[in-house]
C-alpha positions as CSV (number, residue, x, y, z in Angstrom):
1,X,81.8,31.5,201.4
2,X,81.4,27.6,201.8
3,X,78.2,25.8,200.6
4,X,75.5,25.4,203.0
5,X,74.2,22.1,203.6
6,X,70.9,21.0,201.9
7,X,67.6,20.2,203.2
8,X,65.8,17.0,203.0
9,X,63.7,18.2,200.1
10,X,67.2,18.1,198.2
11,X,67.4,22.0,198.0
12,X,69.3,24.7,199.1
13,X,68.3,26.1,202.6
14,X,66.0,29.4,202.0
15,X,68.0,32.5,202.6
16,X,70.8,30.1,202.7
17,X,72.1,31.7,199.0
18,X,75.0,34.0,198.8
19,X,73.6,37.4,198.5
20,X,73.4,38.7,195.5
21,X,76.0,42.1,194.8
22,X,73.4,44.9,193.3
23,X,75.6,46.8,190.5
24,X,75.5,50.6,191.3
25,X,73.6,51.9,188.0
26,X,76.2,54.2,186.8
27,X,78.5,51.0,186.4
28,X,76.3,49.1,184.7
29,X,75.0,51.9,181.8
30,X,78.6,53.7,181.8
31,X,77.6,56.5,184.3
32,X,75.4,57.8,182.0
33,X,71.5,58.1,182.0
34,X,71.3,55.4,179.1
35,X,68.5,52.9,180.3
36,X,69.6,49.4,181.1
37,X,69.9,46.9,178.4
38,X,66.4,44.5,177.4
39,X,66.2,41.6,180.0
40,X,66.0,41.5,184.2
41,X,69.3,42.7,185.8
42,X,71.3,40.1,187.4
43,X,69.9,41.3,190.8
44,X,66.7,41.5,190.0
45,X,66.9,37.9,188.8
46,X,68.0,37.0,192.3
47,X,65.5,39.1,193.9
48,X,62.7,37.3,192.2
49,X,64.5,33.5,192.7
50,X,64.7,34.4,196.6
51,X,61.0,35.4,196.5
52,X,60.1,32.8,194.5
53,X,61.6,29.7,197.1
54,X,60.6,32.2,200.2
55,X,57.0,31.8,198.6
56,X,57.4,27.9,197.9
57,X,59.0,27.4,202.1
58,X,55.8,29.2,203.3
59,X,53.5,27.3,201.4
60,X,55.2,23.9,202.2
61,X,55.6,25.4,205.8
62,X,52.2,26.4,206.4
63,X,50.9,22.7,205.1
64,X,52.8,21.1,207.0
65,X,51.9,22.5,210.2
66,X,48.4,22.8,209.3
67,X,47.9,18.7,209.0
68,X,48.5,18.8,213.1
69,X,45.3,17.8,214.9
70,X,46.3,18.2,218.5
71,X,48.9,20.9,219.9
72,X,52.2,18.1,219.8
73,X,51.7,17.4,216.4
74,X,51.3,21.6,215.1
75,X,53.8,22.5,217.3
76,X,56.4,19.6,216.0
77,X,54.9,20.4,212.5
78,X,56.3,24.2,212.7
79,X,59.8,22.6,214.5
80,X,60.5,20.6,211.3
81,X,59.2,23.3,208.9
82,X,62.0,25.9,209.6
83,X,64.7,23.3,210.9
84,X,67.0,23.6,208.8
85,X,64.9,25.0,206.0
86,X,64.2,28.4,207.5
87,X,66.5,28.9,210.5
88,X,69.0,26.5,212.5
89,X,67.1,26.8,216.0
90,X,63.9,27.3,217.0
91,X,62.6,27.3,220.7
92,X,58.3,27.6,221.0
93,X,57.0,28.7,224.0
94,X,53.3,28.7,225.0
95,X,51.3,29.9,227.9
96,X,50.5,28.0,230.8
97,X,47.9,27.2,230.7
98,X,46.7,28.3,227.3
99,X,43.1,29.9,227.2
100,X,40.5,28.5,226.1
101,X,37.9,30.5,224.1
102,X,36.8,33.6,225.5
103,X,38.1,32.6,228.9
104,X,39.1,36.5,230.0
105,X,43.3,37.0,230.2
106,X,44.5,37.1,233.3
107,X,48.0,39.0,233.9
108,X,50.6,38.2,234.7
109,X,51.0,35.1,232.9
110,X,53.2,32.5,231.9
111,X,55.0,31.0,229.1
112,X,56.7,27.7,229.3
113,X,58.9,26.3,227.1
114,X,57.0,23.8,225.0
115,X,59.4,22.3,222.7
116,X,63.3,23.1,220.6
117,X,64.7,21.6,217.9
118,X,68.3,22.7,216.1
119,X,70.1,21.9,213.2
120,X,72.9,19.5,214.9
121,X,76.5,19.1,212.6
122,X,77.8,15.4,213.2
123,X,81.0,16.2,215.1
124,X,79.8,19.2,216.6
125,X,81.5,20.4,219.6
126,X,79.9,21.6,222.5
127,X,80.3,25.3,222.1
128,X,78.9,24.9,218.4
129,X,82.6,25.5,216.7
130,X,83.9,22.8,214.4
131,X,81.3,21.1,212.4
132,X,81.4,18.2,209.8
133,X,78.7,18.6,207.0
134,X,76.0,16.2,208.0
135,X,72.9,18.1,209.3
136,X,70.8,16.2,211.9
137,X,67.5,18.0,213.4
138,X,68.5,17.4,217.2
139,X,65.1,17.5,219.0
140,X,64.6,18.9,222.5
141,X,67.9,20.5,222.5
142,X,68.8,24.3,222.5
143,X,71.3,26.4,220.7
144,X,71.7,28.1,223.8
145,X,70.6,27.5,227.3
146,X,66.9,28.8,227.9
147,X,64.3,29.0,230.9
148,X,62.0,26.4,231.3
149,X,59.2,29.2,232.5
150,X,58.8,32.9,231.7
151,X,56.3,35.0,233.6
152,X,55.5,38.0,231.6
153,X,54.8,41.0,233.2
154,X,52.4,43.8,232.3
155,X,54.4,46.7,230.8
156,X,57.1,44.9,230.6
157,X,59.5,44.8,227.9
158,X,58.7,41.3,226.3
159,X,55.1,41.7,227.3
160,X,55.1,45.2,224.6
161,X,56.9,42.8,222.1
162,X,54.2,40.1,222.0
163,X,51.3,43.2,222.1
164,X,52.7,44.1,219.2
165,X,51.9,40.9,217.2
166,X,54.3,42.1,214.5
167,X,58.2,39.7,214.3
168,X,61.4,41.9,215.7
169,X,65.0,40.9,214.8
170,X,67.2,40.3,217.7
171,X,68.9,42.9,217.6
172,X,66.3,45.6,217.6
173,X,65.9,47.4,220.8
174,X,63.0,45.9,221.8
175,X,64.4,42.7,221.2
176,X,67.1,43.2,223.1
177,X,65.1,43.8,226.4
178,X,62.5,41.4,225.4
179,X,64.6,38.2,224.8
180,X,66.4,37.8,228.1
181,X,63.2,38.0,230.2
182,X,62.1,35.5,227.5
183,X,65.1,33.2,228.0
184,X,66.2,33.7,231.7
185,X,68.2,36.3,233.7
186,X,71.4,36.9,231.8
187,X,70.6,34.8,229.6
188,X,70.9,36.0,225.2
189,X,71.3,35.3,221.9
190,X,75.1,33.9,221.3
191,X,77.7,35.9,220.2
192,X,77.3,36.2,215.9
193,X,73.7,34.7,216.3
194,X,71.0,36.4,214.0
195,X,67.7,36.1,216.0
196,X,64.0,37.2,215.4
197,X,61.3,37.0,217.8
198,X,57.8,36.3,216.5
199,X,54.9,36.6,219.0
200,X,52.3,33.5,218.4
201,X,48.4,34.8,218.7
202,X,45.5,33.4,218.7
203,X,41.7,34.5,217.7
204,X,41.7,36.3,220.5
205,X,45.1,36.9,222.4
206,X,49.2,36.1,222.5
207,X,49.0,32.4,223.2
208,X,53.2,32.2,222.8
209,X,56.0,33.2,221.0
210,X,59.2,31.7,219.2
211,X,62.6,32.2,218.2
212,X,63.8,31.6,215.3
213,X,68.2,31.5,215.0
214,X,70.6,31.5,212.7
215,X,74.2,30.7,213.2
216,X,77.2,33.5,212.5
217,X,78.3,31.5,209.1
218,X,75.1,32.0,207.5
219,X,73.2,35.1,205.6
220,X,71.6,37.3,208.3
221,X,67.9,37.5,208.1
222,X,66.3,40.0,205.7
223,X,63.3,42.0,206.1
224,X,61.3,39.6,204.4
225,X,62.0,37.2,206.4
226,X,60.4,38.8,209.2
227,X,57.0,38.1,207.1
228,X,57.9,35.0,206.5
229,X,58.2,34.7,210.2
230,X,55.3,36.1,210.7
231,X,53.0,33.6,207.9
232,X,54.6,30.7,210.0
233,X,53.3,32.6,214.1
234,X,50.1,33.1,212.6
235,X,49.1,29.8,211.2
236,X,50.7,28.2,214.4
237,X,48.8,30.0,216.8
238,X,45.3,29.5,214.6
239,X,46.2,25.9,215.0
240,X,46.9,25.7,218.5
241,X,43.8,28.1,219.0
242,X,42.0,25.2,217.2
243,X,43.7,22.1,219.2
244,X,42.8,23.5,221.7
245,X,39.2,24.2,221.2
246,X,39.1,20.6,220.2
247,X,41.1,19.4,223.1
248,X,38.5,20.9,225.1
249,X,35.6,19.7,223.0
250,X,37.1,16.3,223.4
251,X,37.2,16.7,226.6
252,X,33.7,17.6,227.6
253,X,32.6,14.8,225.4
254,X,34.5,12.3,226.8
255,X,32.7,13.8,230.4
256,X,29.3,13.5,229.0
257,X,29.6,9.8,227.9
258,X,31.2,8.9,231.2
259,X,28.4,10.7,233.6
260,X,25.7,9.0,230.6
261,X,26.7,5.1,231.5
262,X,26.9,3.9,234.6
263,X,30.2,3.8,236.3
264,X,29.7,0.5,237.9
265,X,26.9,-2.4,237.0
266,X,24.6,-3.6,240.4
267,X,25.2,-7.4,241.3
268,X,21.5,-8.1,242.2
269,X,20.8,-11.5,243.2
270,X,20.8,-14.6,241.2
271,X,22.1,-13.0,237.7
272,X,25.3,-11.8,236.7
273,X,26.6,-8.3,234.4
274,X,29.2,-7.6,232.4
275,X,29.3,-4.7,230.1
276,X,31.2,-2.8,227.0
277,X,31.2,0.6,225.9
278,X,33.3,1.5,222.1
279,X,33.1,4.9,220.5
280,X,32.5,4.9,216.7
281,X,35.8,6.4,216.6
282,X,38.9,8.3,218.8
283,X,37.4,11.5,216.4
284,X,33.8,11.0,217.4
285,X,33.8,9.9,220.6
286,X,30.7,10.7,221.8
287,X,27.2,8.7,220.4
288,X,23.4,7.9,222.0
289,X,24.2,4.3,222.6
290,X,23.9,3.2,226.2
291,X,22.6,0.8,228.3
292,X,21.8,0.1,232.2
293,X,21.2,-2.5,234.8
294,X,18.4,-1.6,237.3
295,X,17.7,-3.0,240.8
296,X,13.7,-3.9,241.2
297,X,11.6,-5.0,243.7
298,X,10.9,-8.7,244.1
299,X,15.0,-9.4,243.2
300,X,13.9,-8.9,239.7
301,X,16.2,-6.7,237.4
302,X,15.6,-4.2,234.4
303,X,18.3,-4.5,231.7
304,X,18.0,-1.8,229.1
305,X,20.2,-1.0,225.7
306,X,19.2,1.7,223.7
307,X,20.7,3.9,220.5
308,X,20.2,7.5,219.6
309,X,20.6,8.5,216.1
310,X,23.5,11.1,215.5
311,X,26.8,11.0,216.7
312,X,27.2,14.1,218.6
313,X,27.0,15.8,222.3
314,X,23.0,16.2,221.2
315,X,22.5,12.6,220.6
316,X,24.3,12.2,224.2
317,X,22.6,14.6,225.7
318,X,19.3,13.2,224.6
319,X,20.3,9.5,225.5
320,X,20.9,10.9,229.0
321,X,17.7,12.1,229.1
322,X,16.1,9.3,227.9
323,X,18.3,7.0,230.4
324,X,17.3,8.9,233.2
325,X,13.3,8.8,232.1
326,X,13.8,5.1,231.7
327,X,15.5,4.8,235.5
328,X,12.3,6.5,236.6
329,X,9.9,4.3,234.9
330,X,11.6,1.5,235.9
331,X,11.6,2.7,239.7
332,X,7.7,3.0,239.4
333,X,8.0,-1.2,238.1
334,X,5.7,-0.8,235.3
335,X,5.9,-3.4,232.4
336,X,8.2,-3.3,229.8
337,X,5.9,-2.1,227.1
338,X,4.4,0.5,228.8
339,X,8.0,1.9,230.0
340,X,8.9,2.4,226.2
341,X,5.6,4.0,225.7
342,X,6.7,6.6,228.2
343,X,9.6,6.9,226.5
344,X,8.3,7.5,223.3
345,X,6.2,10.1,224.7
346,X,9.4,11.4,226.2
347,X,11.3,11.5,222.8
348,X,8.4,13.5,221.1
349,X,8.4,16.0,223.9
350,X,12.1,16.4,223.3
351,X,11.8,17.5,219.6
352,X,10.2,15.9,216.3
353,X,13.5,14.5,215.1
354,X,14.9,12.5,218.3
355,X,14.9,9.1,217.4
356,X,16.3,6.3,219.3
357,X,15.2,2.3,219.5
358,X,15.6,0.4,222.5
359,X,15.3,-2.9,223.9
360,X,13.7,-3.0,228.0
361,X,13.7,-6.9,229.6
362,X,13.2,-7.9,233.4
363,X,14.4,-11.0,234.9
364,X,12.7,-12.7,237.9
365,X,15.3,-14.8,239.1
366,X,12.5,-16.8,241.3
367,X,10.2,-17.6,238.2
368,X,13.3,-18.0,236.0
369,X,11.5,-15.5,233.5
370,X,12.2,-12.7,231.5
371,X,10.0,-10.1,230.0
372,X,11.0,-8.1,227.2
373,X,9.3,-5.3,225.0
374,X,11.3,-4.0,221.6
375,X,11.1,-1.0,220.2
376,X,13.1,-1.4,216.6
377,X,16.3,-2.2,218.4
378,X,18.2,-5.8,216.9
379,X,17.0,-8.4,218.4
380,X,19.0,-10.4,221.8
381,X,20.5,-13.4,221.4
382,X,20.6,-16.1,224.3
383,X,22.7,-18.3,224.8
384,X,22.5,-21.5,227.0
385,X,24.3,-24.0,229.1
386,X,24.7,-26.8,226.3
387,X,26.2,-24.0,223.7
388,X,22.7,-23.5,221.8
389,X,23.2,-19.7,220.9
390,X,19.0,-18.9,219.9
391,X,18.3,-15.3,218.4
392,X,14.9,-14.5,220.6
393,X,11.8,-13.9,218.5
394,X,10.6,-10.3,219.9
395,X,8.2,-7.9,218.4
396,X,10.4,-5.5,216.3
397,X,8.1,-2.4,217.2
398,X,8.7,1.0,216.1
399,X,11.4,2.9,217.1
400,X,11.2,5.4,220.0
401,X,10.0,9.0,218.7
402,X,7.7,7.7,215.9
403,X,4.7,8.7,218.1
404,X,1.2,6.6,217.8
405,X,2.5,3.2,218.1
406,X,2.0,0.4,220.6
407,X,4.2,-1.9,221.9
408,X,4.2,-5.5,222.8
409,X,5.7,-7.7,225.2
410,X,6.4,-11.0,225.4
411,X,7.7,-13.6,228.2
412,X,10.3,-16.2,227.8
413,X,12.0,-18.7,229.3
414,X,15.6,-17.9,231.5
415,X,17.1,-21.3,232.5
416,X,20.0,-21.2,235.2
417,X,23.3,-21.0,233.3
418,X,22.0,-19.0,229.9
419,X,23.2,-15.7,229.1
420,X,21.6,-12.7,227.3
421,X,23.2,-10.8,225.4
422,X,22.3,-7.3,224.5
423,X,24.0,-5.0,222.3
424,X,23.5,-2.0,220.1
425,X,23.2,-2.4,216.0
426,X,27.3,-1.0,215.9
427,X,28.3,-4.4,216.7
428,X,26.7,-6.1,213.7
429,X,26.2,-3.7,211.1
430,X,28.3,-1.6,209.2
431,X,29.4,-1.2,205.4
432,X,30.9,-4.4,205.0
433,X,27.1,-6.3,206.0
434,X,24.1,-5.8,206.8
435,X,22.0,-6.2,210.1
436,X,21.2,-9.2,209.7
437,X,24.1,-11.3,208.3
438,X,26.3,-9.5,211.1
439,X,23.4,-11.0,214.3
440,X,23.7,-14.8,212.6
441,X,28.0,-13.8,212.8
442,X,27.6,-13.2,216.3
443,X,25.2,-15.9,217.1
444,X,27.9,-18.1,215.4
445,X,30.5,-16.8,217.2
446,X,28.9,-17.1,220.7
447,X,27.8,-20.6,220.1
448,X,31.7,-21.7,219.6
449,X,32.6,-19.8,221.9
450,X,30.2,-21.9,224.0
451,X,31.6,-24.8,223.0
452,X,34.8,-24.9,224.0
453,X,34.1,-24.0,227.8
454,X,32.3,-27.5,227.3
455,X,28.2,-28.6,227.8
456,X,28.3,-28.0,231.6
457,X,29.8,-25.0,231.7
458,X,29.1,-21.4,230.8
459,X,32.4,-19.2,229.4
460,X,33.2,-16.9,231.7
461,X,31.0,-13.4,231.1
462,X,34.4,-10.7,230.9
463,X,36.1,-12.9,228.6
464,X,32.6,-13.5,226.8
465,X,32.3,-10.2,226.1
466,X,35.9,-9.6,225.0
467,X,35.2,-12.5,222.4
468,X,32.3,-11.2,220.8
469,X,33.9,-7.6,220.2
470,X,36.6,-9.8,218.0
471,X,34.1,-10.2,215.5
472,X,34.9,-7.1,214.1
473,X,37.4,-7.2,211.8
474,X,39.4,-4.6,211.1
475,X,37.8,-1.1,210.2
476,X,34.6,-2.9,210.2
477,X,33.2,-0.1,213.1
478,X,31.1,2.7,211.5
479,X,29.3,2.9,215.2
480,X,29.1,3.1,218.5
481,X,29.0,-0.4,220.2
482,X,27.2,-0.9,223.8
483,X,27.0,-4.5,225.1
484,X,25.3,-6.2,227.9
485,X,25.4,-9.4,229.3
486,X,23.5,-11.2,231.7
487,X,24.6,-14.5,233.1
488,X,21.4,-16.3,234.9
489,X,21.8,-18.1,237.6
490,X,18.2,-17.7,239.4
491,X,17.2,-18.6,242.8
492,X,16.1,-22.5,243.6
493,X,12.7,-23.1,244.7
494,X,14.0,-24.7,247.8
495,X,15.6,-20.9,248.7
496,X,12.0,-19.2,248.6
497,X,9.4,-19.1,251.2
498,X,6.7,-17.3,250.2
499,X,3.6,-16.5,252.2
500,X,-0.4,-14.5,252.3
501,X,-1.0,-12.6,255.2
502,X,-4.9,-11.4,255.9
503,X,-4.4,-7.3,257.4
504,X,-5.8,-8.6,260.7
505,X,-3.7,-8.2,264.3
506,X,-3.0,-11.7,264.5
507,X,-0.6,-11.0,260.9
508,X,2.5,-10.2,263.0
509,X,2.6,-13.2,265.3
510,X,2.0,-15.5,262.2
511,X,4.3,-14.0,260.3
512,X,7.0,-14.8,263.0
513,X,6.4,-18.4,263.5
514,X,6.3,-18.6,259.4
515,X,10.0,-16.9,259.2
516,X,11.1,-19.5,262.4
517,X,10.1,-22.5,260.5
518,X,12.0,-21.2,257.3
519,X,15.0,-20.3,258.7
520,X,15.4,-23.8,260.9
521,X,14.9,-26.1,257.8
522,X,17.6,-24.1,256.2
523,X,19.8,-23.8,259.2
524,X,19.7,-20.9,260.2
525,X,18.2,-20.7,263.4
526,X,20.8,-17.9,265.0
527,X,19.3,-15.6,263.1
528,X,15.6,-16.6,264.0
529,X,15.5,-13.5,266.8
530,X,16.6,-10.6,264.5
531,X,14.4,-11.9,261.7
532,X,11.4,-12.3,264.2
533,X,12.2,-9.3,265.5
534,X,12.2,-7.3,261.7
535,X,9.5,-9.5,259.9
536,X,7.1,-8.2,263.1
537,X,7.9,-4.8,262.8
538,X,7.7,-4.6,259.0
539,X,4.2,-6.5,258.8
540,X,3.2,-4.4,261.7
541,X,3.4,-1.4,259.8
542,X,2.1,-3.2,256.8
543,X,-1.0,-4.6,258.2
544,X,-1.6,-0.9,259.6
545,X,-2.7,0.5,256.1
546,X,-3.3,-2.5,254.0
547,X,-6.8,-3.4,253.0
548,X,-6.0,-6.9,251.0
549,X,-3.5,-9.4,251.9
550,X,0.2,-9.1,253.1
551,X,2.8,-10.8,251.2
552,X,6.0,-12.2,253.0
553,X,8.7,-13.8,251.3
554,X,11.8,-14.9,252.7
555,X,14.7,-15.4,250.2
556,X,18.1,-17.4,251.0
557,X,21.1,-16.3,248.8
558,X,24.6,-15.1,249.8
559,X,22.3,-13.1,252.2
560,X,18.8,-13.4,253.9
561,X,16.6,-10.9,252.3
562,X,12.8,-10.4,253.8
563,X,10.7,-8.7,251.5
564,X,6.6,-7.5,253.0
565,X,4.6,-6.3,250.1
566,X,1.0,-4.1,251.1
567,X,-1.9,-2.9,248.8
568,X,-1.2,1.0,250.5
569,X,1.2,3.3,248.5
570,X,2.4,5.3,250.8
571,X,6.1,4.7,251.9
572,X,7.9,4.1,255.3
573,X,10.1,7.1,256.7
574,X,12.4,7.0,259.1
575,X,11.7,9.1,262.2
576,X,12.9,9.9,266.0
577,X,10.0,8.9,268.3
578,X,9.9,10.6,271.2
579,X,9.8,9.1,274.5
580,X,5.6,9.6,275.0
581,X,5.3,8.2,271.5
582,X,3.9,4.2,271.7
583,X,5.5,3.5,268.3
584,X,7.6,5.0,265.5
585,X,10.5,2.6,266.2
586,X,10.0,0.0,264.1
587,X,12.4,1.7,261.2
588,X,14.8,2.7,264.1
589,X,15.2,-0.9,264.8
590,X,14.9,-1.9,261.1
591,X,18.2,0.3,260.0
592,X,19.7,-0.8,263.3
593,X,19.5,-4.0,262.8
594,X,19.5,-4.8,259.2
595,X,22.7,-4.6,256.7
596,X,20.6,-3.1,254.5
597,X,17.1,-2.2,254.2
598,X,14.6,-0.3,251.4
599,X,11.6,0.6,250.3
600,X,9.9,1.0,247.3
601,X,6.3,2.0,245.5
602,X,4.9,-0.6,243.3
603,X,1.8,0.3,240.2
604,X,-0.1,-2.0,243.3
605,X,1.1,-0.7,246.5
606,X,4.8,-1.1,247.9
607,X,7.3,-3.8,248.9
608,X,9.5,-3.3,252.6
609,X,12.6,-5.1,252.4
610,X,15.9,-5.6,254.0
611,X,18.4,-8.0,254.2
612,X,21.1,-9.7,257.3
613,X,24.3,-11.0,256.3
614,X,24.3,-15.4,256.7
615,X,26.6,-17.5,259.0
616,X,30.1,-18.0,256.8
């Protein structure tokens, strides 16, 4: 018999040996009953070498394919393992779609053919005859042709074999049936080929089977190969059982953090968004960082960042929670301090351990002010027009979940062309610094950033954002980052008209000739009969329940937005009136008419708004 090729480990294929001729005993002790000379026969010495290197391939084997993290890389791990070690093909089929924990079978079902590697000879002919002696593994390509898909029937001859659990050689009866429904109709093992069929399950069920082949020039496979076989199907299926679990883990993490942060940021008026969300890692993908851009009344905006501790679906889950309290509190406009008091009461309601710090700030883009209340979250830097990057002096606080604690506010300048910059402590801590050498890195980095847009110019806020993530350095991320930025660009005085109306009947017809006067010194008189129209109806309604004076302001942007603020708390609906009724169609006209049009309940009262679209 000619030498087999070696391996890539340098050693002889397993099973790959000549097999060792056993001595009959009467030749070796003379026929008689004389027992055998001291020492291990010659065959029991090859016995125990065969074990021996079938014991050192499963170990290697088994390794090998448990390092695979996802179901490509176990799969390809028990491919390479046996080629050309164990076998000379292998073809792996899995079901389609595998199950997923205690998801219940459902039958029929299919396999497909996942993946097939095969010893290749350079100089190989097509029908595997004449071969030169260089072994290549030759991925994706069969020793024989095979199905892509398999369904497997109940009852059915390959659907006993894989019941069974248990590896069959090919030429076993049941094989015989079971391989070509496995492979395709009249479809089977070539001519000479030694075959065995090993069923892959799981925890819970057959997730697949494979094939292992040998070609007619090399030993046959022996009995103990089939538990070899067996070692290899078992601690492939428990990985793919676990890739799978893991794949599906992933997965519903990744759908958590999606549904936690927003899909899209709100382009309110006078102030600009940008935003970036990084995982700790691709294996812990899911954290409490977030953060959230929130429409208020007035054209003001609540920008929020917050960080949960923990790096799990809990710590998501909570910072869902506390996202969602936050988009409540800020929907009832309370101030900034007293919206992370809520949420501290929040946090202890949700368990003694959640912890999370947070950072709330609203911008009036009229006042060009901004209000913001800490609650042990890093501190935001702001940068402005000239390139001056400032980290803002904010009350620390304590962080949300401590329980007993106030919180203070304070109120700071927002000059037209500065940005705010929010982030989470992921982006300047980690084990290479501390907290607070990695804010003066950023504050650095932002101001020459700054600096070479030029003094009259701001950078532009995506390509902002992409800057200040590049100071990280490499495997300098132990956390999750979440960024916000906020480019202010305000409203000018001369774009706000702003007016006190007494709750009297005579508020309506003032409150038109007001709106005429503002809309012809900007030049806007076409729209002067809609908005006369809309401001009467609104303040109409206003003056109906208020029992203090009427706002009206009148605000000139890329749009006309009206806004009518009352002392009552009771909101505006939407009805039909019917046709006896004298009013109830102030709204009707207000949707009607308006592009858009709201209303929503202050800590004082309310505010009406709505908004018409300006002449290009």
């Amino acid at each position: 018999m000619t030498e087999q090729p070696t391996s890539h480990e340098g050693r002889q294929p397993l099973a790959a040996r000549p097999h060792e001729r056993t001595r009959p005993r009467s030749e070796a002790t003379g026929g008689s009953n004389v027992p055998p000379p001291a020492g291990p026969p010659q065959d029991l010495a090859g016995t125990a070498r065969r074990e021996g290197d079938r014991l050192r391939f499963v170990g290697a084997a088994t390794r090998r394919i448990a390092r695979g993290i996802d179901l490509d890389e176990i799969v390809l791990g028990l491919c390479r393992a046996t080629v050309p070690t164990f076998s000379d093909a292998i073809l792996v089929y899995l079901r389609s779609p595998l199950p997923v924990g205690d998801e219940r079978p459902v039958s029929p079902f299919v396999l497909r053919l996942r993946r097939t590697d095969r010893l290749r000879l350079a100089g190989e002919d097509a029908d595997l005859g004449t071969a030169a002696p260089i072994p290549v593994v030759d991925p994706q390509t069969d020793l024989m042709p095979a199905a892509e898909l398999c369904e497997v029937r109940s009852g059915g001859a390959l659907s006993e074999v894989l019941r069974g659990v248990r590896p069959v050689f090919g030429d076993s009866a049941a094989a015989r049936a079971a391989l070509p429904e496995l492979l395709g109709a009249d479809r089977t093992v070539p001519s000479g080929h030694r075959a065995i069929l090993a069923p892959l399950r799981g925890r819970r069920r057959v997730i697949g089977a494979a094939v292992f082949l040998r070609r007619p020039d090399r030993p046959a496979f022996e009995p103990n190969d089939l538990l070899v076989a067996a070692q290899l199907a078992t601690h492939t299926a428990l990985g793919i059982d676990k890739a799978v679990l893991y794949g599906r883990e992933a997965y519903i993490a990744d759908e958590l953090q999606r549904t936690m942060l927003p899909d899209s940021l709100p382009q309110p008026t006078g102030v600009r968004l940008a935003s970036r969300y990084l995982p700790a890692a691709e294996t812990a993908r899911v954290g409490g960082d977030w953060y959230d851009a929130i429409p208020l009344p007035g054209s003001r905006v609540a920008l929020v960042v917050g960080d949960v501790m923990g790096h799990s679906m809990t710590s998501a889950a909570i910072m869902g929670q506390l996202r969602t309290t936050a988009q409540t509190l800020a929907g009832l406009d309370l101030p900034p301090q007293e919206v992370l008091h809520h949420l501290d009461e929040q946090a202890q309601r949700l368990g003694t351990d959640r912890m999370a710090t947070c950072l709330y700030a609203v911008y009036d883009p009229v006042s060009h002010r901004i209000t913001i209340a800490n609650a042990g979250h890093p501190p935001p830097i702001l940068l402005h027009l000239g390139g001056r990057a400032e980290v803002l002096r904010v009350p620390p606080g304590a962080p949300i979940g401590v329980g007993g604690v106030d919180f203070e506010a304070v109120e700071l300048d927002a000059p037209a062309g500065a940005t705010l910059l929010l982030y989470t402590d992921g982006l300047v801590e980690s084990r290479l610094r501390d907290v607070w050498t990695g804010i003066e890195q950023l504050r650095e980095r932002l101001a020459a950033t700054a600096q070479l847009t030029g003094p009259d110019h701001s950078p532009p806020l995506e390509a902002l954002c992409d800057d200040v993530l590049d100071v990280l350095g490499p495997g300098d991320r132990d956390d999750d980052i979440a960024l916000l930025a906020a480019r202010f660009d305000g409203i000018a005085p001369s774009d706000v008209a702003y007016w006190f109306l007494e709750p009297e009947d005579a508020a309506p017809g003032r409150a038109r000739r007001l709106a005429r006067r503002a809309l012809n010194r900007w030049g806007l008189e076409e729209l002067s009969d809609s908005v006369e129209l809309l401001v009467s109806e609104v303040v109409t309604n206003a003056v109906r329940y208020a029992e203090r004076p009427v706002t009206l302001r009148l605000l000139r942007t890329d749009v006309l937005r009206c806004e009518v603020g009352d002392d009552s708390p009771q909101l505006p609906r939407q009805r039909r009136a019917r046709d006896t009724d004298e009013g109830g169609r102030g709204l009707f006209l207000v949707n009607r008419l308006a592009r858009r049009w709201g209303a929503t309940r202050l800590s004082t009262g309310k505010v009406v708004w709505f908004e018409l679209p300006t002449p290009a």
